[in-house]
N, C-alpha and C positions, 0 to 999 in steps of 0.2 A: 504493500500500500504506500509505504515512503516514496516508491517513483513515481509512483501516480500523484501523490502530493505532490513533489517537487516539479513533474512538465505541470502539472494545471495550477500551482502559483507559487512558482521562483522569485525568489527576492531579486526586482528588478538590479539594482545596482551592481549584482557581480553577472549577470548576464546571462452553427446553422441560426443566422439572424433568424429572429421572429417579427413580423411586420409590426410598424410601430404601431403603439394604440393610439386611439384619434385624439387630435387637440381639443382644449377647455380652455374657461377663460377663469377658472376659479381652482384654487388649493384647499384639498380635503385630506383630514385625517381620518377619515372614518375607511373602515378597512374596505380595499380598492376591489369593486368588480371588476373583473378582467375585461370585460366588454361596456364597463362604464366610458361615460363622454367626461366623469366630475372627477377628472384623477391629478389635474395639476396646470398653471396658467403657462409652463415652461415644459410642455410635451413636444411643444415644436424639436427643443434639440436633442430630443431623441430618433427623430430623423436622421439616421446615418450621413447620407447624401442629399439630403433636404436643401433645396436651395437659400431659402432662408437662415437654417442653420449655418450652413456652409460661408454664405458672406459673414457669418455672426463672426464664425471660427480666421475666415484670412484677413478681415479686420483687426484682431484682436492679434494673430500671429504679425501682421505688419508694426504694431505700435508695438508688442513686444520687443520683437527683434530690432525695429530700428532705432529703441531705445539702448537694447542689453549691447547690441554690436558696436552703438556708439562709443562705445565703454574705451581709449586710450589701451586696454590692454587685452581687450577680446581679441585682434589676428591673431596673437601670438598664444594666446591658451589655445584657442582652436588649433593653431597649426602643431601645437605640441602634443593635444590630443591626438589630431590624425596620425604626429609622427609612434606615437605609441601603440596606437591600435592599428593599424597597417604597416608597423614594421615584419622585418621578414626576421628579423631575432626575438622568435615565438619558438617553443617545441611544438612541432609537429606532431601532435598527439593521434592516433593511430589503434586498430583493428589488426590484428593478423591474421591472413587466410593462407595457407599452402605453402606458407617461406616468405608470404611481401605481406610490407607493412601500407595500408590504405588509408587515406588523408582526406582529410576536407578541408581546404586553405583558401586563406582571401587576405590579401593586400589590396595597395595604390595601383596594382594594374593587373590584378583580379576583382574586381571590388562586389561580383556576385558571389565567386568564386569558383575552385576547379577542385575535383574529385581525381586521386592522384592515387601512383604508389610505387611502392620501391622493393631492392627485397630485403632481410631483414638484414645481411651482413651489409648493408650500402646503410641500411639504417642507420648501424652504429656508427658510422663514418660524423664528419663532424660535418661536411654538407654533401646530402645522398645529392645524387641524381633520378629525377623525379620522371614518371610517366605520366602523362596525363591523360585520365580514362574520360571525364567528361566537363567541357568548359561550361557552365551557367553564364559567363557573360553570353558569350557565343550564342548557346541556345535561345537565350530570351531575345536575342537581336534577332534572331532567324527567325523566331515563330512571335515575334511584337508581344511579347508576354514579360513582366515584373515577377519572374520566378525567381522565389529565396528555395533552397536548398535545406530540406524537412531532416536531411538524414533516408536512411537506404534500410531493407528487408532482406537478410542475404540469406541463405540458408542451403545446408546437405545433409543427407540423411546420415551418412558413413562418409568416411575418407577417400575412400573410393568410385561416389558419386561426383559430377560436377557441382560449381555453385550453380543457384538461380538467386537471380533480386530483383525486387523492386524500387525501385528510386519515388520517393517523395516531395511534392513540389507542391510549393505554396504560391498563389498570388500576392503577392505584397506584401509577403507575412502573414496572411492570415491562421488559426490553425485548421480552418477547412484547407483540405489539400486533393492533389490526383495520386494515384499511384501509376508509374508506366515500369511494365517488364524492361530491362537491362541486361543488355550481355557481356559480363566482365572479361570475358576473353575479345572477342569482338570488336567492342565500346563503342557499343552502338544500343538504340531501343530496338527489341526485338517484334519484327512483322507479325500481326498477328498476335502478338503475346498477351500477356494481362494487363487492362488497362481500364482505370477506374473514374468514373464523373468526377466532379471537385465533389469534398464532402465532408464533413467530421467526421472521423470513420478509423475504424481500426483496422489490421488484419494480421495473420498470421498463417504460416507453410503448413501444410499437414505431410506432404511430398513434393517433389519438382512438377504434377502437374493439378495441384492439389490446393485451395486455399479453403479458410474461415476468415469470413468478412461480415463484418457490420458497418453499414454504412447505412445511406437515409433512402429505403424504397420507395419513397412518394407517400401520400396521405396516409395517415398516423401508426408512422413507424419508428418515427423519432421523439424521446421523453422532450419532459416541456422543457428540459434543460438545452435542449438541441443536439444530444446524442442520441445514437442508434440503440434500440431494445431490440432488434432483431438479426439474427445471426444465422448466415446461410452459410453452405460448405458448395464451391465455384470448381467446377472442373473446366483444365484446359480444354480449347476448343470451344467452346460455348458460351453461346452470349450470357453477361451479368443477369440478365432476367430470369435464364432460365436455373436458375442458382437453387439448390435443395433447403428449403427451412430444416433446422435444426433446432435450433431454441430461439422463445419469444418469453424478451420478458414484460414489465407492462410501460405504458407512458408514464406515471411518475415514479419510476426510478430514476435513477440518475443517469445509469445507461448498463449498458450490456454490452461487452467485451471478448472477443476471441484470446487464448492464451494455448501455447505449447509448453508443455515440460520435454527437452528434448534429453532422453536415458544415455548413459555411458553406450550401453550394447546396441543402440542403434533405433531404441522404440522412441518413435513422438506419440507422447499421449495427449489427444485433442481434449479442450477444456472451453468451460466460459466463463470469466466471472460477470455476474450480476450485480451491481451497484445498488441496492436497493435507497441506499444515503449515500453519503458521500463520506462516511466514515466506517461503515456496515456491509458487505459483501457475501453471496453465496457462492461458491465454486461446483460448478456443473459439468463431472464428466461425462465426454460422449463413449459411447462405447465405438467398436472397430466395425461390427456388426449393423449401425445404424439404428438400435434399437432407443428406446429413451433413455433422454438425460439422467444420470446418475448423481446426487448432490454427495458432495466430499462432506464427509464429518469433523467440519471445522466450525470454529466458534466465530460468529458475526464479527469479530474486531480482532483480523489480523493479517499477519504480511507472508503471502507464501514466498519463500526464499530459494527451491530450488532442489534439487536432489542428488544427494552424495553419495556413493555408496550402497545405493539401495532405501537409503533413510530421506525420506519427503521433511524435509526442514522449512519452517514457522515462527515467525516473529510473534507473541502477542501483545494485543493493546488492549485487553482485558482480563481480569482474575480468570481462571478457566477451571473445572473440576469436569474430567470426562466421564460420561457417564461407564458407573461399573468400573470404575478403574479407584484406586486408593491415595494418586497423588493428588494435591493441589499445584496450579500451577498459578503464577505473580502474574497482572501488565507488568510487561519487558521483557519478560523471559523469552528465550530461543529452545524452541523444540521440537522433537523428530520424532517418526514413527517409521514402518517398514513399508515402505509403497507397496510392494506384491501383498502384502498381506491385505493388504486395502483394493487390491485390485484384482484379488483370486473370489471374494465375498461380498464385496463391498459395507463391510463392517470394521469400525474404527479398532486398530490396534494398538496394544498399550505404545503410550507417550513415555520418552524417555525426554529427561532433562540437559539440554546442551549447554547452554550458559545463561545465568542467572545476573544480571547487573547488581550491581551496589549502587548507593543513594548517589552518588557523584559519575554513574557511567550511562551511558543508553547504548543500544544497539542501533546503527545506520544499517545494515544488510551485508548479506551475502554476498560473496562470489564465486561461482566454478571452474575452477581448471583443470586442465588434466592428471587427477589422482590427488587433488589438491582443493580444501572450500579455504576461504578465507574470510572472516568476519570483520568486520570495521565498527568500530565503536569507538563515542566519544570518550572522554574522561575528563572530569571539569575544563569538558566544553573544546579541549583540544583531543584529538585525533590519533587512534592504536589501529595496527591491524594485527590478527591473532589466527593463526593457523590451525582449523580443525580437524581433532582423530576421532572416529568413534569408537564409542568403548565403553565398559559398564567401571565409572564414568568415563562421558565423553572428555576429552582432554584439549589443553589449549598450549600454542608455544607463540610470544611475543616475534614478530619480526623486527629487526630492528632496523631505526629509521634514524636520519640525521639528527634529528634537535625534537622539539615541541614544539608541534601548530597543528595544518589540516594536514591530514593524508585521505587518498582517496585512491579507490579501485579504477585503473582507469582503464583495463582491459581484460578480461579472460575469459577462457573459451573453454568447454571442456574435453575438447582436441590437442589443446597447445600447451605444452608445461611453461610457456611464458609468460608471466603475467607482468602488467605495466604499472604502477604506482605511479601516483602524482602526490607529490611533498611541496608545500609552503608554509609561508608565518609571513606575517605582517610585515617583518622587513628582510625577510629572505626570499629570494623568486622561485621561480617553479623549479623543481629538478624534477624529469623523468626517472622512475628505477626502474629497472627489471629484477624480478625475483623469478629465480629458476626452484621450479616448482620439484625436481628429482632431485638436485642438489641441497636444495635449500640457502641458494645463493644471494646476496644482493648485492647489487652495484649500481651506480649512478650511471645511466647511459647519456642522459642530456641534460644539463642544465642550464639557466640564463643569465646575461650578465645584469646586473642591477639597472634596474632605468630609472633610478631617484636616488639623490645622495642622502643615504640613512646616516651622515658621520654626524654623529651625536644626538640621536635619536633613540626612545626606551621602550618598550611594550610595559605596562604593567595591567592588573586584574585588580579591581576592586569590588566590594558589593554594596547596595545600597540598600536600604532596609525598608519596606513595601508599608503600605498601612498595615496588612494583618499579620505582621511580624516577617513575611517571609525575604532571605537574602536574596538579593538579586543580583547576579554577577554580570558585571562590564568587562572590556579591555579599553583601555589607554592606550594609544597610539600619539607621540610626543617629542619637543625639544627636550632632552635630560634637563636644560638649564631652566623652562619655561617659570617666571616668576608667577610665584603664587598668592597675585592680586587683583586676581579677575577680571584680568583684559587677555589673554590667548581666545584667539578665534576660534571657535570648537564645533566640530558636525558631529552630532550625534545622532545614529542610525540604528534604523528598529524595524522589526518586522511582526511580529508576536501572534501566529496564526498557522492551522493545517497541518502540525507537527512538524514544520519548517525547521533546521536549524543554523545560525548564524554562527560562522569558527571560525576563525583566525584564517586570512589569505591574504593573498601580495595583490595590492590594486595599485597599479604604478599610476595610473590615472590621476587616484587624491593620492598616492605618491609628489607627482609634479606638479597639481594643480593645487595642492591644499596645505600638504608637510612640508614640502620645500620653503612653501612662500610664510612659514610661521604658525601656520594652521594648525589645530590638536583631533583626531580623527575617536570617536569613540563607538564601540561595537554592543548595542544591548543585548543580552541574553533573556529577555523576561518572559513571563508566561505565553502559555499562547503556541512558543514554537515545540520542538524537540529534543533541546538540548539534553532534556534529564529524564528524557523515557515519556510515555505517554499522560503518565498522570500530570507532568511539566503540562504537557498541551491539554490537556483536561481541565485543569483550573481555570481554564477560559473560555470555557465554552456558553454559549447561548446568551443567558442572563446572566452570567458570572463574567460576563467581558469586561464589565469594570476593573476587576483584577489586572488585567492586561494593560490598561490604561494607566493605574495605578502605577504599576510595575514602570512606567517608562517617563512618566512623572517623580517617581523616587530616584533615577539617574540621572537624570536632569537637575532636580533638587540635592543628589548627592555633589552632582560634579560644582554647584554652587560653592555650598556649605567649606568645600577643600580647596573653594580661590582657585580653582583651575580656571573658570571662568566666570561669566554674569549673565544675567539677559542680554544684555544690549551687545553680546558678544555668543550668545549660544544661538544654532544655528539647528534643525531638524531635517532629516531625508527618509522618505520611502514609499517605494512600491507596492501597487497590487492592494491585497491586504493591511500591507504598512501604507498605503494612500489611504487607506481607510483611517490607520490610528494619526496620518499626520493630521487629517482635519475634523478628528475628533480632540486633538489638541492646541486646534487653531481655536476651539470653543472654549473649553475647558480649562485652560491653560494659557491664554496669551500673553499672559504678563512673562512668562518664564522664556521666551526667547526672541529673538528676532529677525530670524529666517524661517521659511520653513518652506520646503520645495514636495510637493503631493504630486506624487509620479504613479501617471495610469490607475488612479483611484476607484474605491465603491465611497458615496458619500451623500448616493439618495437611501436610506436602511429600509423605506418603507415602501419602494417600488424595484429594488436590486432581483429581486426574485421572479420579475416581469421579464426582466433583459437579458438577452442574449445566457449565458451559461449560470447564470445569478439562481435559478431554481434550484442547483446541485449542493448550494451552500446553505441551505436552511439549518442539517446539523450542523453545522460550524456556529453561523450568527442566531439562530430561531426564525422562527417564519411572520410576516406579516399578518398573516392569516391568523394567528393564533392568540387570542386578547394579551393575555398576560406577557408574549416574548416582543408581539406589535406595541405595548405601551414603554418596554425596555429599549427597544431601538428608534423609537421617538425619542428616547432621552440622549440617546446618543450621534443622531444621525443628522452628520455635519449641514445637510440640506437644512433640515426642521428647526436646530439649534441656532443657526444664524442670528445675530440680532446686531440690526446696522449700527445701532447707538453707542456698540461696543467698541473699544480700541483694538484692534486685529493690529499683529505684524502684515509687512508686505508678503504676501503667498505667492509662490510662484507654482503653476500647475502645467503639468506635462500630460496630455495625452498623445491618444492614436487616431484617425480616420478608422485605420486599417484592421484597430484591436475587435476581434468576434469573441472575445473571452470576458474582458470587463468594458460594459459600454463606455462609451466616451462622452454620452449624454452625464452620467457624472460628473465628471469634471466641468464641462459646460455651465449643467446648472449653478453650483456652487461659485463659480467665476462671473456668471450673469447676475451673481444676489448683488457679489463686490461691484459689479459695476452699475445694476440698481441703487444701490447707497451711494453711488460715487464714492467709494473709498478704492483704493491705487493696488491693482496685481498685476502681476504677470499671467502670459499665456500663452503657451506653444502648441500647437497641436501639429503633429509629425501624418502627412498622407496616408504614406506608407508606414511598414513595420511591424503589425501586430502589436501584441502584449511587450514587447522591449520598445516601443517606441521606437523603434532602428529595423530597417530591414537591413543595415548593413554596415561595416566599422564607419567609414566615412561620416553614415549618417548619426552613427553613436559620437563619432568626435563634436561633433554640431551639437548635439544634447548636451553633453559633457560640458562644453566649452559655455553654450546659456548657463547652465546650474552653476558654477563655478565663479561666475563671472557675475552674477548675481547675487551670491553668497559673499563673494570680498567685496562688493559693495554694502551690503549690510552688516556685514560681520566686524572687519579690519577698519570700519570708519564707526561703527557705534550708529545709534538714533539720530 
């Protein structure tokens, strides 16, 4: 489930519309018919493409930008931005199939970018020599199309099959996408092959002539969230229509998912999951026979993670007691059972215990390699990976890594004893490793040279203490010297939602744009995400989201109290989710900063459930619809909470045209109250991009370069 958190809301900063409902000339709270005309006097911008909206938005983008650019030192952040994010001293981070390592790279003169690869001895080399299997500039010039580059479906049964893939392509970023067959020998799209409408849509290999796909069959096959609840199994050769249903689940779930478990010895076992919430899932296997779906005997709130050894391994995100069996099991724990045993009866076999966190660890997930899982888990909040054996107990062995920060999985297969680690910290840059999974080796294969001068710069961890007692851990990112009389320019970043979690990484970006120039960079850990295992993101759920708010108001108020800084020098950023807490603290909190940048935001609470993917998050926020969680997100929801007479910091809001995930009529609203009051914001909105507000480095240096640049205006000069 942690992946599926993480593509459907990443904290912006590290990187099926429904027709709108009709305009009103009047704002009601009384809870919204969905075919009501009384639902608000600013319906208009929720017209994606609404002409009237649309002037509203490049008016607002002109006064923006021709303000923020006027700025004396905007070319040169921007140009530093671009030099950073389309440098070509990036690792090349990588997939291995058959001996070559396969890339997805974008620079100053790839700027969609090109799908590449090399083989794996050139890899190590200190600069390979690259093939290039497929140019995206090239393609979207040939065929007048804004294709971003979704990522690819590769798949083989055995080592001894060919590959077959799918390639994924978005219009302009959005996450509706097409899929087109690909032939990696070739590099070329394959005549005839598999090739799918645009769609929000999943799919997944059963064989090389073989898929499970859900995608949107036409009238009502898609949840109100705008994902597919229907799953067909597609044979080559035959047109999408004539595609076999398999499982239907119903329109409000969240959606319904194709998934493989792909076996050591060669068996893909075809599955579904069912979304039923967005934090709640059933697992439905199919059988081989076509017969019905089989439900896996797992407990509603948890993360399947994959299978080693014969043992089907399980994250959970709640207490569990299986039935007939004598253990208890914790939220957090990882555990296994024996798939064939599950797959000869289909009746649950006793659960063995694989690892059990302490109050300072949580489990990130799994990974498979050949003859090798490897577990990633934080520990206050920085990053271990730990090598799993089975066994009566199952056993762990530490790999060991450079220093203390993030690590992450960033490849393996369970074909290849190679597996890819990726190591940072805050003011170390990336280094790729390889761990040789038969040896049990590690070595540094690539690292990067620094792109910010860290000399005399500190990381520390502090915590700050919540209303209801609880610690909340920060990171400091800083001059060692910084005097502590509350004038250092300070951004402090949050996300606090979906069991997200926020760790230590190297962003040379506010590296050059923010540390260098005297800046203090600080990282919230507060409720909401998943730093500390599930119950962490539990405390914030629905009506409890005050906690969360809490939580990022006690850092804010901590980093006061310690003269790091002040208001009139503390500064706010975040995406997504965190757009949601930044203008819940433009309400609630104004006096305590004086920047605050609300990227790709939810900030209507009482009609987010209307738009676009907004129905999937009811368990997260609660629902409008329901008296008691509708009168708790009036209290909090930046739209309702407005009141012009109040003193607001200047806001600066970033959306998307192009985001199909969180509406952009959010941000709109909220910026139309400000310019109702005539009171002073900013306001970007990016065409293109999606949910990053960027379809591409270029266009992230642009973003990059406004925030930044509007922040040392507020920050570095005070009120």
């Amino acid at each position: 489930m942690r992946l599926i958190l993480a593509a459907l809301f990443s904290a912006l900063f590290f990187s099926c519309e429904k027709a709108p409902p009709p305009s009103s000339e009047t704002m009601s709270d009384e809870l919204p018919e969905k075919s009501s005309t009384a639902a608000g006097d600013m319906l208009w911008l929720e017209e994606v493409e609404g002409e009237r909206a649309i002037d509203w938005v490049r008016a607002q983008n002109d006064r923006s930008l021709t303000e923020l650019q006027a700025d004396p030192g905007y070319a040169g952040t921007e140009a530093a931005a671009d030099e950073i994010l389309t440098s070509k001293e990036r690792i090349p981070y990588g997939a291995i199939r058959d001996g070559m390592v396969y890339n997805f790279w974008q620079d100053d003169i790839h700027v969609r970018g090109i799908w590449r690869r090399t083989s794996e001895a050139e890899y190590a080399t200190e600069n390979p020599t690259w093939e290039t299997i497929l140019d995206f500039d090239k393609l979207a010039a040939d065929e007048n199309k804004n294709w971003v580059f979704k990522g690819a479906k590769v798949f083989r049964k055995s080592t001894s099959d060919p590959f077959v893939c799918l390639v994924s392509l978005s219009d302009g970023g959005k996450d509706a996408v097409i899929y087109r067959e690909f032939d990696l020998q070739k590099k070329g799209f394959v005549d005839g092959g598999f090739t799918t409408p645009e769609a929000k849509q999943t799919i997944a290999w059963i064989d090389s002539d073989t898929l499970l796909i859900g995608t949107d069959w036409g009238e009502d096959t898609v949840t109100e969230s705008g994902y597919p609840f229907v799953v067909k199994r597609w044979k080559r050769g035959t047109p999408l229509t004539d595609a076999k249903e398999v499982f239907r689940g119903k329109k409000t779930d969240v959606s319904a998912s194709p998934m493989t478990f792909n076996l050591e010895d060669g068996r893909v076992i075809a599955s579904v999951r069912r979304g039923e919430t967005f934090f709640t899932a059933s697992y439905w296997l199919l059988p081989e026979d076509g017969s019905d779906p089989v439900k896996w005997p797992l407990p509603p709130k948890c993360s399947p993670e994959g299978v080693f050894k014969g043992q089907f391994l399980m994250t959970l995100e709640q207490d569990w007691s299986p039935a007939g069996q004598a253990t208890d099991f914790k939220s957090g724990d990882l555990v296994a059972f024996g798939l064939d045993g599950f797959l000869d009866n289909h009746t649950l076999p006793e659960i063995s215990l694989v690892f059990r966190p302490n109050k300072t660890q949580a489990v990130n997930g799994v990974a498979i390699a050949k003859d090798a899982a490897l577990l990633s888990i934080n520990e206050n909040v920085a990053g271990k990976v730990l090598r799993l054996e089975p066994g009566s107990p199952w056993t762990t062995k530490e790999i060991k890594l450079p220093g203390t920060g993030q690590v992450g999985v960033a490849f393996a297969n369970k074909d290849e004893e190679t597996v890819f680690l990726n190591y940072e910290a805050f003011l170390t840059p990336d280094s790729l490793l390889s761990y040789d999974t038969k040896t049990g080796e590690t070595k540094t294969l690539k690292s990067l040279p620094g792109k910010f001068d860290t000399t005399g710069m500190k990381v520390e961890q502090f915590f700050a203490t919540s209303t209801d007692g609880t610690q909340i851990p920060y990171f400091l990112v800083c001059r060692e010297d910084i005097a502590l009389d509350g004038t250092t320019p300070t951004l402090l970043y949050g996300y606090g939602g979906f069991q997200v979690s926020l760790r230590p990484s190297y962003n040379p970006v506010i590296g050059r744009l923010w540390l260098e120039k005297g800046g203090a960079y600080v990282l919230a850990n507060i409720r909401g995400g998943g730093e500390f295992g599930p119950k962490w993101h539990q405390a914030g759920l629905k009506t409890k989201r005050q906690t969360i708010y809490d939580d990022f108001i006690a850092v804010g108020e901590d980093l006061i109290e310690r003269k790091i800084t002040s208001p009139a020098h503390l500064g706010i950023m975040g995406g997504s989710n965190g757009g949601l807490l930044m203008g819940v603290m433009l309400n609630q909190r104004p006096d305590l900063w004086n920047a605050v940048v609300v990227q790709v935001p939810l900030l209507d609470m009482l009609r987010y459930h209307l738009l676009l993917a907004g129905a999937s998050w009811v368990d997260e926020y609660g629902s409008p619809e329901v008296p008691e969680e509708r009168a708790f997100l009036k209290k909090i929801s930046p739209v309702h909470n407005f009141a012009p007479a109040k003193e607001y910091p200047v806001p600066f809001f970033v959306t998307s045209t192009k985001d199909d995930r969180v509406h952009p009529g959010h941000a709109r609203k909220l910026a139309k109250k400000f310019e109702d009051a005539d009171l002073p914001f900013y306001y970007y909105e990016n065409t293109n991009g999606g949910h990053s507000a960027a379809a591409n480095q270029t266009e992230r240096a642009k973003r990059s370069a406004l925030e930044f640049t509007y922040l040392k205006q507020r920050l570095f000069g005070g009120k």
